[in-house]
mmJSON file of the N, C-alpha and C atoms, coordinates in Angstrom:
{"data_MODEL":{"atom_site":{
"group_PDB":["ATOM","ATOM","ATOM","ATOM","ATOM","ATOM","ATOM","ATOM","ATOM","ATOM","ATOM","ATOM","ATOM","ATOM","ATOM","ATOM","ATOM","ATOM","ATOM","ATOM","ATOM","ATOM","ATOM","ATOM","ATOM","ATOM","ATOM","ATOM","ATOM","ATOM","ATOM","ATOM","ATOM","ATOM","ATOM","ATOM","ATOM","ATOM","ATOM","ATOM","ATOM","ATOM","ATOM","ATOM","ATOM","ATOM","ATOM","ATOM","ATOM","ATOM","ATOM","ATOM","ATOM","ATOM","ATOM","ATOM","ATOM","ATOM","ATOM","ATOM","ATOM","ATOM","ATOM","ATOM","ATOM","ATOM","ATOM","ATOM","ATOM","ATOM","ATOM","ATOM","ATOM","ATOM","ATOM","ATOM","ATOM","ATOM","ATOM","ATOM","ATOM","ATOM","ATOM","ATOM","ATOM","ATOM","ATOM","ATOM","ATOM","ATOM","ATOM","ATOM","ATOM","ATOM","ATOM","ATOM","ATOM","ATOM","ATOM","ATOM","ATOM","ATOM","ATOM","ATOM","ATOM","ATOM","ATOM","ATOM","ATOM","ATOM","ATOM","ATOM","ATOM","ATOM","ATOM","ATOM","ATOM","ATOM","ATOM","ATOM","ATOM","ATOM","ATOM","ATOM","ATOM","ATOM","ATOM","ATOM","ATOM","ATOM","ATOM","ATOM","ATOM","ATOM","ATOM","ATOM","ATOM","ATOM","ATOM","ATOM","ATOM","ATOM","ATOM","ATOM","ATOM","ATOM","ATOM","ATOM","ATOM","ATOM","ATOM","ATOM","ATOM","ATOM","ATOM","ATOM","ATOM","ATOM","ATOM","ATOM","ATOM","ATOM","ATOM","ATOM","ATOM","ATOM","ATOM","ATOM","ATOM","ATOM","ATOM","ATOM","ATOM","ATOM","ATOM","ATOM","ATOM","ATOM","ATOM","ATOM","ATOM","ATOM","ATOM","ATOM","ATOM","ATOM","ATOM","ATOM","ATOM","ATOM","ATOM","ATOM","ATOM","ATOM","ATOM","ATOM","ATOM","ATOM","ATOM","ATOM","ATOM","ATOM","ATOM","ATOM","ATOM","ATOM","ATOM","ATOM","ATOM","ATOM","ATOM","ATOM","ATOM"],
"id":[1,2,3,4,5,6,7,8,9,10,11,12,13,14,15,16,17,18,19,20,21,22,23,24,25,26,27,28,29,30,31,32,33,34,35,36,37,38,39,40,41,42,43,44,45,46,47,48,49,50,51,52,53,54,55,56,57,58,59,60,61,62,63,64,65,66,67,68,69,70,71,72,73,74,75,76,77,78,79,80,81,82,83,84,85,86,87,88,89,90,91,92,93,94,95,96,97,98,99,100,101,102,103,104,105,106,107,108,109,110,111,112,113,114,115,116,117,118,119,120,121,122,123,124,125,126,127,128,129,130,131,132,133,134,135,136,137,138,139,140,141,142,143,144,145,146,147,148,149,150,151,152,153,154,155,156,157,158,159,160,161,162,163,164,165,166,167,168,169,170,171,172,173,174,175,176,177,178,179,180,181,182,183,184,185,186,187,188,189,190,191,192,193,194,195,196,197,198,199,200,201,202,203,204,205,206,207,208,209,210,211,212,213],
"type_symbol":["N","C","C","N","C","C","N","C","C","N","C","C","N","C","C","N","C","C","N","C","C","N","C","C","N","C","C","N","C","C","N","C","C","N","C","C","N","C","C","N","C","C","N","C","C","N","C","C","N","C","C","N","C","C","N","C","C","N","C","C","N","C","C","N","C","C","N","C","C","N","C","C","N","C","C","N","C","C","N","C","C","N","C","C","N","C","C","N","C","C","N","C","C","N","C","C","N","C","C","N","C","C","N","C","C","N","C","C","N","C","C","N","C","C","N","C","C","N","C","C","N","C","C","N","C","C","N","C","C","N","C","C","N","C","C","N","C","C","N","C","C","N","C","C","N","C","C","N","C","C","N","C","C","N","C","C","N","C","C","N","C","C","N","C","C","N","C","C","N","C","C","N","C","C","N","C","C","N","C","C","N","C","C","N","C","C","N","C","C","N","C","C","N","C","C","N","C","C","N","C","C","N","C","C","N","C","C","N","C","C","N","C","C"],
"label_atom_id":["N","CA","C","N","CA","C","N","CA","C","N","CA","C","N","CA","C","N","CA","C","N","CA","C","N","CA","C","N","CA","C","N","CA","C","N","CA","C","N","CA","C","N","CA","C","N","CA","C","N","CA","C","N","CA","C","N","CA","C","N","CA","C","N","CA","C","N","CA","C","N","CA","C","N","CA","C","N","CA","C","N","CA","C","N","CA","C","N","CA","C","N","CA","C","N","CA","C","N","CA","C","N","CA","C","N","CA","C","N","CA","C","N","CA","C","N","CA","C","N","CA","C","N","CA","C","N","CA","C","N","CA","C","N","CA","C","N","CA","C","N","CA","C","N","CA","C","N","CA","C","N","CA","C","N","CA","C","N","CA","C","N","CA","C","N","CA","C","N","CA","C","N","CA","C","N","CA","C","N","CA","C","N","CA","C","N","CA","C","N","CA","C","N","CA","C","N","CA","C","N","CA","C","N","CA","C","N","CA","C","N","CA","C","N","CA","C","N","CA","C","N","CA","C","N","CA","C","N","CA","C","N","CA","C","N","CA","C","N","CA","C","N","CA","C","N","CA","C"],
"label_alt_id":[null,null,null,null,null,null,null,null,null,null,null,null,null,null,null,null,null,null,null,null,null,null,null,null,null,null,null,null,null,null,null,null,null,null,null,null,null,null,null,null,null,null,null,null,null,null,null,null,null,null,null,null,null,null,null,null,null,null,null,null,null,null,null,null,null,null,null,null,null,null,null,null,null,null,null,null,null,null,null,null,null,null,null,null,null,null,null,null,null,null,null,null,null,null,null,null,null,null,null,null,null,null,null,null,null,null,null,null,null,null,null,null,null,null,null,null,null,null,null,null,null,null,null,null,null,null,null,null,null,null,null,null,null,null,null,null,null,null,null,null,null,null,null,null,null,null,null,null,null,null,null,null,null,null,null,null,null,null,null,null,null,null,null,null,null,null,null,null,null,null,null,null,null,null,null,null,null,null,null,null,null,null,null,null,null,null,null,null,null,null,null,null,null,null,null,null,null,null,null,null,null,null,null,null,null,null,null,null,null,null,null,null,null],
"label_comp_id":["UNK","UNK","UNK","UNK","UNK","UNK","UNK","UNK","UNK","UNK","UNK","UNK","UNK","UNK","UNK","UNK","UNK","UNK","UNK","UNK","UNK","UNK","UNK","UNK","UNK","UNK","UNK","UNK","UNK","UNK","UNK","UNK","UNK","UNK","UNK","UNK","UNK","UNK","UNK","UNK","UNK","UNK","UNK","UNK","UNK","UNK","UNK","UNK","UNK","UNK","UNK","UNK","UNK","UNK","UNK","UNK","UNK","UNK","UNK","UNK","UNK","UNK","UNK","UNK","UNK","UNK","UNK","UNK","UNK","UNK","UNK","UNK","UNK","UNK","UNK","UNK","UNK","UNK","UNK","UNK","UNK","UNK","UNK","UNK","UNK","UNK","UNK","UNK","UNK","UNK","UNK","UNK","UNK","UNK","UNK","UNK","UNK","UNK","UNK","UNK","UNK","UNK","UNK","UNK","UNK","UNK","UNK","UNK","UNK","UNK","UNK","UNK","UNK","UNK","UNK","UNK","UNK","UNK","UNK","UNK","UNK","UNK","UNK","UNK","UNK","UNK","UNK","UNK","UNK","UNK","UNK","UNK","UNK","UNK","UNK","UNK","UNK","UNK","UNK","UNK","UNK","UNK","UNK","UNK","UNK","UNK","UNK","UNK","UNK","UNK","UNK","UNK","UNK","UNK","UNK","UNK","UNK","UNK","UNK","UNK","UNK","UNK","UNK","UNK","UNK","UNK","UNK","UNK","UNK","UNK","UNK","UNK","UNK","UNK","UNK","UNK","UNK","UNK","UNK","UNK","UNK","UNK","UNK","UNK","UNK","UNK","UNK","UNK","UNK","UNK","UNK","UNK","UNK","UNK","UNK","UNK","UNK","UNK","UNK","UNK","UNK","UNK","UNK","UNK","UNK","UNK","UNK","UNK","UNK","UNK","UNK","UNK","UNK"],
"label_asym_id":["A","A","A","A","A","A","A","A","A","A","A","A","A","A","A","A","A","A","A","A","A","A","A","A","A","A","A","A","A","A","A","A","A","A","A","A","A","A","A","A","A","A","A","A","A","A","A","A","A","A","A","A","A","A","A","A","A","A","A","A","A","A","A","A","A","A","A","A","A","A","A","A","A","A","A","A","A","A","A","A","A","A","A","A","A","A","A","A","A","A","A","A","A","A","A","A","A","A","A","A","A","A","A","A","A","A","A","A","A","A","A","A","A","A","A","A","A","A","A","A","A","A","A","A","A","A","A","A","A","A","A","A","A","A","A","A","A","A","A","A","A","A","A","A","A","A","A","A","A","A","A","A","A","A","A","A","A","A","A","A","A","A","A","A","A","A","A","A","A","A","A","A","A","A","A","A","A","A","A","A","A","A","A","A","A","A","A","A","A","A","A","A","A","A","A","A","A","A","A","A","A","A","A","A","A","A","A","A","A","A","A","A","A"],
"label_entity_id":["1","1","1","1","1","1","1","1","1","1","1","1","1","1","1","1","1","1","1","1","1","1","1","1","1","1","1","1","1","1","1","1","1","1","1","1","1","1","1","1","1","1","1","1","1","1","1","1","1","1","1","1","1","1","1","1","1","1","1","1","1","1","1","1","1","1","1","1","1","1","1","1","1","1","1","1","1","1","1","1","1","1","1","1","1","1","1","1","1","1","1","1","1","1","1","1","1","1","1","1","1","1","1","1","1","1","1","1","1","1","1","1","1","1","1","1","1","1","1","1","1","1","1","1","1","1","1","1","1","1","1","1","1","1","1","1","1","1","1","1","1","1","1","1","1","1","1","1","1","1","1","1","1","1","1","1","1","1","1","1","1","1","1","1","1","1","1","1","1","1","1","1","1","1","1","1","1","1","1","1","1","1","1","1","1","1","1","1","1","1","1","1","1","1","1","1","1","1","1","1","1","1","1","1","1","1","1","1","1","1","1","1","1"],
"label_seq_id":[1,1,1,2,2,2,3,3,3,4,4,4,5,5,5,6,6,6,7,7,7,8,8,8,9,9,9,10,10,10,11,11,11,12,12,12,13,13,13,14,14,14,15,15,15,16,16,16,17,17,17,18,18,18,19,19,19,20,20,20,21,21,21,22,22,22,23,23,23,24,24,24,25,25,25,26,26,26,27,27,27,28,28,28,29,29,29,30,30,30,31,31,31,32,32,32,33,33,33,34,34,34,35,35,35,36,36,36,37,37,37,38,38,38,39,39,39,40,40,40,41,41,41,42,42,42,43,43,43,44,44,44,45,45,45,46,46,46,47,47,47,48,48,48,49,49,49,50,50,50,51,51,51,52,52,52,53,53,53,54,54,54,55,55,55,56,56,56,57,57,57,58,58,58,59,59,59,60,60,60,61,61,61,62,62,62,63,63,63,64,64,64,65,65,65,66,66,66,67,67,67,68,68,68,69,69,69,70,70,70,71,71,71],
"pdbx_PDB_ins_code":[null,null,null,null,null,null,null,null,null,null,null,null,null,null,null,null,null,null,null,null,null,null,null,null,null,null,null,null,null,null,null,null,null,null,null,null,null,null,null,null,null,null,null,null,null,null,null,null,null,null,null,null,null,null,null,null,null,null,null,null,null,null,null,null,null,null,null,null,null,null,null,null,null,null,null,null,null,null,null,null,null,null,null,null,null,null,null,null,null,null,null,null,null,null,null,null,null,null,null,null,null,null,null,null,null,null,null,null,null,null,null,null,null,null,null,null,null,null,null,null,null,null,null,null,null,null,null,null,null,null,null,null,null,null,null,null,null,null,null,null,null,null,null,null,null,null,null,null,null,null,null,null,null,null,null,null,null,null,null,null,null,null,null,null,null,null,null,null,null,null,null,null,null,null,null,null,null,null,null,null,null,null,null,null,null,null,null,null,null,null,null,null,null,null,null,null,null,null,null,null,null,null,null,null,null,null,null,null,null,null,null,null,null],
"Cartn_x":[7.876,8.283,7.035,6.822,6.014,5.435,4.338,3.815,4.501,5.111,5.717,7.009,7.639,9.191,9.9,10.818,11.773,12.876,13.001,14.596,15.771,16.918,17.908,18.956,19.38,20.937,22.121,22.599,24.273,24.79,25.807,26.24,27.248,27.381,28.677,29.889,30.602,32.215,33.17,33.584,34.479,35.776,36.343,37.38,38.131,39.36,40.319,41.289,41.665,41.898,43.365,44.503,46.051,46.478,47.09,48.055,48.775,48.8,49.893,51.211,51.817,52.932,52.706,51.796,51.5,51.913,50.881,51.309,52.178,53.51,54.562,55.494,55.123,56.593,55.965,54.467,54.418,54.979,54.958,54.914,56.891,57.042,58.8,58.724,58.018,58.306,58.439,58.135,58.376,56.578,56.4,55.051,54.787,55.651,55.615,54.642,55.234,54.695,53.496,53.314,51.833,50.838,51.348,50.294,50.234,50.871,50.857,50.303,50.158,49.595,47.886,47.913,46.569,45.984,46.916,46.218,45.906,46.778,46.611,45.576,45.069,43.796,44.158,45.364,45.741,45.37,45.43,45.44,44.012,43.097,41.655,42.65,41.759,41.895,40.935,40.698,39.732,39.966,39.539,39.789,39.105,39.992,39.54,40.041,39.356,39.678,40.945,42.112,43.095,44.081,43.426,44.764,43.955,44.551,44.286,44.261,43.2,43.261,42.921,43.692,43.857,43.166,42.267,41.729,42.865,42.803,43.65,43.415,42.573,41.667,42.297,42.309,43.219,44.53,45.334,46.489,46.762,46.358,46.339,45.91,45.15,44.327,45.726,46.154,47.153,48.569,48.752,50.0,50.011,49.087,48.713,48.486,48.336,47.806,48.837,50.068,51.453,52.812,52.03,53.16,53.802,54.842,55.394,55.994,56.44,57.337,57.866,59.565,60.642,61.815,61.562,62.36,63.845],
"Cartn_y":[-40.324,-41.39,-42.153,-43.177,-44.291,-44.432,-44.497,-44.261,-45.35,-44.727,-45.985,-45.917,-45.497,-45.269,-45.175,-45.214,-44.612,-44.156,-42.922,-42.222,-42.556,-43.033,-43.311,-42.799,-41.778,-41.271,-42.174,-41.871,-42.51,-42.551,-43.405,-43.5,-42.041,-41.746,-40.359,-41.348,-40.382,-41.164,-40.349,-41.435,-40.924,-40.064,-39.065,-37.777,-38.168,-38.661,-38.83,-37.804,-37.311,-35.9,-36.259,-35.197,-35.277,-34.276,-34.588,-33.741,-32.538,-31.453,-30.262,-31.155,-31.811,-32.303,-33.886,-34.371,-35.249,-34.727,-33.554,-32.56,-31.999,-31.422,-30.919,-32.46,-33.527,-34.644,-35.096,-35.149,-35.096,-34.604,-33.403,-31.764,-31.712,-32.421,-32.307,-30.934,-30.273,-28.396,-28.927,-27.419,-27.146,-27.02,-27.627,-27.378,-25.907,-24.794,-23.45,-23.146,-23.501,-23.407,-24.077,-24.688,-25.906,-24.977,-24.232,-23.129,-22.021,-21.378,-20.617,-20.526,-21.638,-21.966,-22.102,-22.935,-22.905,-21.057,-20.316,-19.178,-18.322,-18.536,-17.444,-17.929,-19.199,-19.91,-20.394,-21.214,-21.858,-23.424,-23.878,-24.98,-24.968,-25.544,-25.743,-26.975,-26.856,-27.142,-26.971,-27.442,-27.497,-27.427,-26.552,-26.455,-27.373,-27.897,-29.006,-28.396,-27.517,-27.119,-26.187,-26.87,-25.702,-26.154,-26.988,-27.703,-27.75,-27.716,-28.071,-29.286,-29.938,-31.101,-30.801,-31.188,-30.944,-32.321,-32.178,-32.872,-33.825,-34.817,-35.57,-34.988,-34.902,-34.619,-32.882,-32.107,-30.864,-30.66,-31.525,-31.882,-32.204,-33.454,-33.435,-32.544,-31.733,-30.778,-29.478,-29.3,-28.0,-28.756,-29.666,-30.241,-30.398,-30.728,-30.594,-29.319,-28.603,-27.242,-26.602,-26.811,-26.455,-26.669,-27.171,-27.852,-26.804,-26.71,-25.754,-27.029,-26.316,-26.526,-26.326,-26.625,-26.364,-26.604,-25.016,-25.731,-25.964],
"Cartn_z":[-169.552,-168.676,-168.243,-168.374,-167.926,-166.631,-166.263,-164.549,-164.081,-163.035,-161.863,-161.671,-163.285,-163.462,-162.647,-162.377,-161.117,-161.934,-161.577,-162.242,-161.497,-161.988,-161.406,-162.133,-160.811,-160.963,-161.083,-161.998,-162.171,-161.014,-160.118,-159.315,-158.985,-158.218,-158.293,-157.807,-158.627,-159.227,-157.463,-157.335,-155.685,-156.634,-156.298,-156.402,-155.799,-155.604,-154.932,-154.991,-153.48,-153.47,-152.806,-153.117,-152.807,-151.767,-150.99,-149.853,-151.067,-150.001,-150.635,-151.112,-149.668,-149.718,-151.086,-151.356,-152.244,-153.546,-153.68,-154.973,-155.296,-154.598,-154.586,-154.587,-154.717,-154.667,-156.323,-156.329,-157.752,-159.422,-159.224,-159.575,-159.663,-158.468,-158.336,-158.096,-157.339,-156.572,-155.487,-154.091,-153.513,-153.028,-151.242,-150.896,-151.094,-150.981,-151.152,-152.365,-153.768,-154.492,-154.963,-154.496,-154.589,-154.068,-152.722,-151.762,-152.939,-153.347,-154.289,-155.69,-156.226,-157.141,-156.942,-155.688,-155.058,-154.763,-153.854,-153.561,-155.1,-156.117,-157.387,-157.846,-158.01,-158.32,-159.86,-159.973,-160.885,-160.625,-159.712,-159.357,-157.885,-158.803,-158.034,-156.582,-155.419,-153.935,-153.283,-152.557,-151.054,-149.941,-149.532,-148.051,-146.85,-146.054,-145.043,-143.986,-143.065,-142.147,-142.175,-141.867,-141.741,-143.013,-143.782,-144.606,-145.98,-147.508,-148.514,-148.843,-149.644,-150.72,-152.175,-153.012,-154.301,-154.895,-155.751,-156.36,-157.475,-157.549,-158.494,-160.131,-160.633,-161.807,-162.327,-160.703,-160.76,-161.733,-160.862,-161.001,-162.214,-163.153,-164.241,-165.416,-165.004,-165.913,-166.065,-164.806,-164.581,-165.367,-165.457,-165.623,-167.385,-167.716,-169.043,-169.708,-169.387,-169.361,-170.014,-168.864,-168.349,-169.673,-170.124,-171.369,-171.917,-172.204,-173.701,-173.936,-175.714,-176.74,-176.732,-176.562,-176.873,-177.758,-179.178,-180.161,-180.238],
"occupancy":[1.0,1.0,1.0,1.0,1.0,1.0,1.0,1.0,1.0,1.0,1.0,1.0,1.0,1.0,1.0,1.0,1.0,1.0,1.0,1.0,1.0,1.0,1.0,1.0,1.0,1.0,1.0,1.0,1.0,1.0,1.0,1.0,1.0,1.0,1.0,1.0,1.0,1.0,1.0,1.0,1.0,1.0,1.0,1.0,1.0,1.0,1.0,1.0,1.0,1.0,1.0,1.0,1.0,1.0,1.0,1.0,1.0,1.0,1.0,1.0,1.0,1.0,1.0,1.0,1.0,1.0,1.0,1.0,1.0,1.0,1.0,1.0,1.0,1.0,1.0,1.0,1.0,1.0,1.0,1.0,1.0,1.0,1.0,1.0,1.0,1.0,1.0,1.0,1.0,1.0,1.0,1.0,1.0,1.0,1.0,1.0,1.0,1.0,1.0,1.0,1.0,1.0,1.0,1.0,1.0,1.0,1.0,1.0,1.0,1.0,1.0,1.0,1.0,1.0,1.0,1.0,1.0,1.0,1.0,1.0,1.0,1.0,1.0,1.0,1.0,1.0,1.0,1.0,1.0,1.0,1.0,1.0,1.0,1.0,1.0,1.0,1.0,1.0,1.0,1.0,1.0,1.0,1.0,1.0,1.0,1.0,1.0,1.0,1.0,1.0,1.0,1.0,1.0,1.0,1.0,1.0,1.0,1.0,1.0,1.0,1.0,1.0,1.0,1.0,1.0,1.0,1.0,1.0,1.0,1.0,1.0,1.0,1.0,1.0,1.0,1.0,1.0,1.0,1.0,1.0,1.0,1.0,1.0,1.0,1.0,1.0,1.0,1.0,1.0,1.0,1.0,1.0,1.0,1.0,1.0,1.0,1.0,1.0,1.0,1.0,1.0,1.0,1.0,1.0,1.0,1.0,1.0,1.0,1.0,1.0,1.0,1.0,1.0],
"B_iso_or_equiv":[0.0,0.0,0.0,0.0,0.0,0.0,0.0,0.0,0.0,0.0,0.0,0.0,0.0,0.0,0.0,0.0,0.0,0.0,0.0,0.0,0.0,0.0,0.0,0.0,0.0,0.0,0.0,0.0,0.0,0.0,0.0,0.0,0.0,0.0,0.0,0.0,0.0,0.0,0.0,0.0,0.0,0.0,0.0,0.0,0.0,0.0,0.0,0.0,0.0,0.0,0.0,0.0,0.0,0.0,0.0,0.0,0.0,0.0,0.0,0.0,0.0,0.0,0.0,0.0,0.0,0.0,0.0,0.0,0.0,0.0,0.0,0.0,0.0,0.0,0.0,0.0,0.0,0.0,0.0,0.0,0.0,0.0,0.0,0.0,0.0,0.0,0.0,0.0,0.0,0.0,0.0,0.0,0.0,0.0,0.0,0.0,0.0,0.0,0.0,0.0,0.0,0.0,0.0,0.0,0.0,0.0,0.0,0.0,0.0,0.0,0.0,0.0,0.0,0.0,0.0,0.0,0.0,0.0,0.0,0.0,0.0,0.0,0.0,0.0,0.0,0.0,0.0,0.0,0.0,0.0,0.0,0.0,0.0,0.0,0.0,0.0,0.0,0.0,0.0,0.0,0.0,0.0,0.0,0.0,0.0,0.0,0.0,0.0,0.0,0.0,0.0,0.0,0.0,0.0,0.0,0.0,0.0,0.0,0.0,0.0,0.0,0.0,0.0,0.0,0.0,0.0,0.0,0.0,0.0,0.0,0.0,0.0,0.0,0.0,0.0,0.0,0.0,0.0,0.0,0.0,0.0,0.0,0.0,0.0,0.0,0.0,0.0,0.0,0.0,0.0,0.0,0.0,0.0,0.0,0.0,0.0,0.0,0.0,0.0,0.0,0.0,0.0,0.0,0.0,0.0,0.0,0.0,0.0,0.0,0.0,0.0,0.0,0.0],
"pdbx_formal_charge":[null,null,null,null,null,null,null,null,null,null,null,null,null,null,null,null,null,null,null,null,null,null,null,null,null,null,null,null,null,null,null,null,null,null,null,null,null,null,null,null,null,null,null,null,null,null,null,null,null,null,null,null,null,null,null,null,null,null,null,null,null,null,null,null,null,null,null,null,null,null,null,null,null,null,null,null,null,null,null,null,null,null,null,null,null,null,null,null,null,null,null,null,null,null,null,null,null,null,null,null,null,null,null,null,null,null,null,null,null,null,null,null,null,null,null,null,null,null,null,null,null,null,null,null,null,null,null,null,null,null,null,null,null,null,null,null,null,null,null,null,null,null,null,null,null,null,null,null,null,null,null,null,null,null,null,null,null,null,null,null,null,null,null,null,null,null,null,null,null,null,null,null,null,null,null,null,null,null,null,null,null,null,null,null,null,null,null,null,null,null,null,null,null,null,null,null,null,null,null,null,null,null,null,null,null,null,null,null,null,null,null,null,null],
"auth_seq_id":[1,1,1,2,2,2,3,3,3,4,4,4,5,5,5,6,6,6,7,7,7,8,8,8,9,9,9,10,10,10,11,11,11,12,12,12,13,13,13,14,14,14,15,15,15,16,16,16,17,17,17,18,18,18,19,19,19,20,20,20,21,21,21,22,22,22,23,23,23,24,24,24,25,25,25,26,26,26,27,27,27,28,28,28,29,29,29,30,30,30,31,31,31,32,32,32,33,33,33,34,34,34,35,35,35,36,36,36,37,37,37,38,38,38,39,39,39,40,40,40,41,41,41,42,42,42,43,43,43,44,44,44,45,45,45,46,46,46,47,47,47,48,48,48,49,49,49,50,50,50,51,51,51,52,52,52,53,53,53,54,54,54,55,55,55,56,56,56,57,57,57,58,58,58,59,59,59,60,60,60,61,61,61,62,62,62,63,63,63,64,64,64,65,65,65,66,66,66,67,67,67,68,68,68,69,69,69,70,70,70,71,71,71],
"auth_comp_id":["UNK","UNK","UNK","UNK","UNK","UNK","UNK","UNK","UNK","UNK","UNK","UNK","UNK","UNK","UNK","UNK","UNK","UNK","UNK","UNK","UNK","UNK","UNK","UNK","UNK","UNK","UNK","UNK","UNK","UNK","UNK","UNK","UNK","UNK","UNK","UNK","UNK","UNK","UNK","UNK","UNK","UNK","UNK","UNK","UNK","UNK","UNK","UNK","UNK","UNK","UNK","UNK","UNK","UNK","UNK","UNK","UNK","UNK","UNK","UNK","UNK","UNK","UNK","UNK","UNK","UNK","UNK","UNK","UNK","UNK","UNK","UNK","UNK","UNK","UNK","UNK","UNK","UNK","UNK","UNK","UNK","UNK","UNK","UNK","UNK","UNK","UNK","UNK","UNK","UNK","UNK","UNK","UNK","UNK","UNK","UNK","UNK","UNK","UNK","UNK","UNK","UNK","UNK","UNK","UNK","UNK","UNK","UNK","UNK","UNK","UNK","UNK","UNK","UNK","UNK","UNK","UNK","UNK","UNK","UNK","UNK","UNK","UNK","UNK","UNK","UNK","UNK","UNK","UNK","UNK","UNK","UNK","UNK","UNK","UNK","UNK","UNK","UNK","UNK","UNK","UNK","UNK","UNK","UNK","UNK","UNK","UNK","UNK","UNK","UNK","UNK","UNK","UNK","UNK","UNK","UNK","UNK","UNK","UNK","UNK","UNK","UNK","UNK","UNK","UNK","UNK","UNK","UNK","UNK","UNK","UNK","UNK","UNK","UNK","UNK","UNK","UNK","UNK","UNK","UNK","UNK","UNK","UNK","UNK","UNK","UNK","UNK","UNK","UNK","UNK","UNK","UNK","UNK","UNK","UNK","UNK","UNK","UNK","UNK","UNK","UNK","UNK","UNK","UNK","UNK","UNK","UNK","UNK","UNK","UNK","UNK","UNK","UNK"],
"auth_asym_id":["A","A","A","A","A","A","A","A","A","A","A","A","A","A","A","A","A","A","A","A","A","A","A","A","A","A","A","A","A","A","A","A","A","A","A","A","A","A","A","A","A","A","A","A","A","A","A","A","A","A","A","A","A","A","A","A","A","A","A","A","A","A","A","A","A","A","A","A","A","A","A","A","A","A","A","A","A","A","A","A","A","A","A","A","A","A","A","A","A","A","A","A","A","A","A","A","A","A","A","A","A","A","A","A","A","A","A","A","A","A","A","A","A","A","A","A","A","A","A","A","A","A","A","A","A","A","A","A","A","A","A","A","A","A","A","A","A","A","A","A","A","A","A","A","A","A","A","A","A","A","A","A","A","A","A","A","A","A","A","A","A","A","A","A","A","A","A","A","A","A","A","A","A","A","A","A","A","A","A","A","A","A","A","A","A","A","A","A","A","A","A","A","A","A","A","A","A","A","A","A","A","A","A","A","A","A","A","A","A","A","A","A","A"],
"auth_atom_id":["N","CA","C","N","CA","C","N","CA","C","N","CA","C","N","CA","C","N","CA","C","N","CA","C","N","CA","C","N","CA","C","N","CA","C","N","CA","C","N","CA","C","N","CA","C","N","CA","C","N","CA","C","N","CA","C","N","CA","C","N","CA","C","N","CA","C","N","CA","C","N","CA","C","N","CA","C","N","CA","C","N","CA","C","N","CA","C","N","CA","C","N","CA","C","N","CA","C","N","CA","C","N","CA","C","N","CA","C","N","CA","C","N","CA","C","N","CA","C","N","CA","C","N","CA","C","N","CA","C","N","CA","C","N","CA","C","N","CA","C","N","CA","C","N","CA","C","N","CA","C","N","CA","C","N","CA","C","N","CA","C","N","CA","C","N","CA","C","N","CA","C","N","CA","C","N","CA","C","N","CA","C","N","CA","C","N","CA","C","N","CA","C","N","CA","C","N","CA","C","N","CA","C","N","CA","C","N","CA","C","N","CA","C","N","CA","C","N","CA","C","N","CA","C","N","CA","C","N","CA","C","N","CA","C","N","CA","C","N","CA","C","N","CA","C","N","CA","C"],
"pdbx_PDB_model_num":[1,1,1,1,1,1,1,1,1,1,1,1,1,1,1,1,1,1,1,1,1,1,1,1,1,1,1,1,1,1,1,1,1,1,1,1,1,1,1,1,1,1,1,1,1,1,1,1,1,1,1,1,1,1,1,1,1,1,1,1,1,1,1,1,1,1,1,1,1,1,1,1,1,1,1,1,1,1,1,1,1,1,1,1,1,1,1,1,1,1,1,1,1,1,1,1,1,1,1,1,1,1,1,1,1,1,1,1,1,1,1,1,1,1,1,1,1,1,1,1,1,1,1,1,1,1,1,1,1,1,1,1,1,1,1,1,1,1,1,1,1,1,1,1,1,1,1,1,1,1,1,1,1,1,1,1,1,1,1,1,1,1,1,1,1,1,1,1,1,1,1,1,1,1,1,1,1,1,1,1,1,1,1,1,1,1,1,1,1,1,1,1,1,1,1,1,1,1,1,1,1,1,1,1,1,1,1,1,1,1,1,1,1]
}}}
């Protein structure tokens, strides 16, 4: 690298993160199971104090995941 350079980080990409109740009207479940999925550690979440946020990026990854075939 060249004297003087300055390294510059890529900007960080904002995560837009979903309510339990967001994810369960998604999903078409039950908030029950959204918590559940979260506690078995199928479905990555964050904890914010006393409440979960589910990453959007989550959601899609588990939902895809999730697929069968049915012949």
């Amino acid at each position: 690298m060249p004297s003087g350079a300055v390294l510059q980080r890529p900007a960080p990409r904002a995560v837009s993160f979903l309510t339990v109740t967001e994810v369960a009207a998604i999903m078409r479940v039950s908030k029950m199971t959204v918590y559940r999925l979260v506690h078995a550690g199928e479905l990555a979440a964050v904890r914010v104090g006393r409440s979960f946020r589910v990453p959007e990026p989550a959601v899609r990854d588990y939902l895809s995941g999730a697929r069968t075939d049915v012949a």
